[in-house]
C-alpha positions in Angstrom: 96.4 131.1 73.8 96.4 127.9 72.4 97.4 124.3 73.9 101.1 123.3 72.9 99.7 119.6 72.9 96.6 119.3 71.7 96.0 122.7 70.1 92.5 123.2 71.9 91.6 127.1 72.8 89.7 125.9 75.6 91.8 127.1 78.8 91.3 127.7 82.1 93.8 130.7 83.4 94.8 131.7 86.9 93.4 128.6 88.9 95.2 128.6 92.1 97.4 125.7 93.9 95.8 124.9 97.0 96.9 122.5 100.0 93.8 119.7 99.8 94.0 119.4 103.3 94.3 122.4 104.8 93.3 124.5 102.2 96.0 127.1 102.2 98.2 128.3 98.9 101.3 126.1 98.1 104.1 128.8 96.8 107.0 130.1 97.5 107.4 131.6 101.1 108.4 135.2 101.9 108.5 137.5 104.8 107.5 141.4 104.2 109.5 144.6 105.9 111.0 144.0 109.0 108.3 141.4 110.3 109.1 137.8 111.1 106.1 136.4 110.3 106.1 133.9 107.3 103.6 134.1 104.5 103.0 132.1 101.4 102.5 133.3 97.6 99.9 131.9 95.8 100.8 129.5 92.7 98.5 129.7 89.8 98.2 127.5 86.8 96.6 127.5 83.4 95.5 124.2 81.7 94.2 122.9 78.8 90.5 121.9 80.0 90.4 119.6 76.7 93.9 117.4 77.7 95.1 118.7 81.2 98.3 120.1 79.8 99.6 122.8 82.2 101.1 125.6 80.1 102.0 127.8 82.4 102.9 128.0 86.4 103.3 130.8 88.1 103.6 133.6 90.9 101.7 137.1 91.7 104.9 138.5 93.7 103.7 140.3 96.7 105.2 143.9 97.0 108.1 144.0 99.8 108.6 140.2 99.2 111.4 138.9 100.6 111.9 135.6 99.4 113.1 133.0 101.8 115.9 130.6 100.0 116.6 127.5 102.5 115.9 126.3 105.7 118.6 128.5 107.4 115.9 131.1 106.5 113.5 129.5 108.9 115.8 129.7 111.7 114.8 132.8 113.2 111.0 132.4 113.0 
């Protein structure tokens, strides 16, 4: 893969978007089967290391995932 901006080869895949301060992945949230319980998927990026240009963004999608839309969603947590 190659950097749309700067053309470098030199990237970095799969680094994952974590919460600075408390550490925990920023994604989409979900809840699995029946449960209540809300999780969060992971985000992961890949970047140019040479200019910072992100090329990519994106999600490992948990089996079962159900994908929570809006803040009705939250409701019955």
């Amino acid at each position: 893969m190659r950097c749309k901006h700067c053309e470098s080869e030199n990237i970095v895949f799969k680094v994952p978007v974590v919460d600075p301060f408390w550490a925990t992945p920023v994604g989409p949230k979900y809840r699995k089967g029946k449960g209540k319980m809300v999780q969060t998927a992971t985000t992961y990026i890949d970047f140019c290391n040479d200019c910072g240009t992100v090329l990519r963004t994106y999600v490992d999608i948990p089996d079962g995932a159900k994908w929570i839309h809006g803040k009705n969603e939250f409701a019955n947590e």
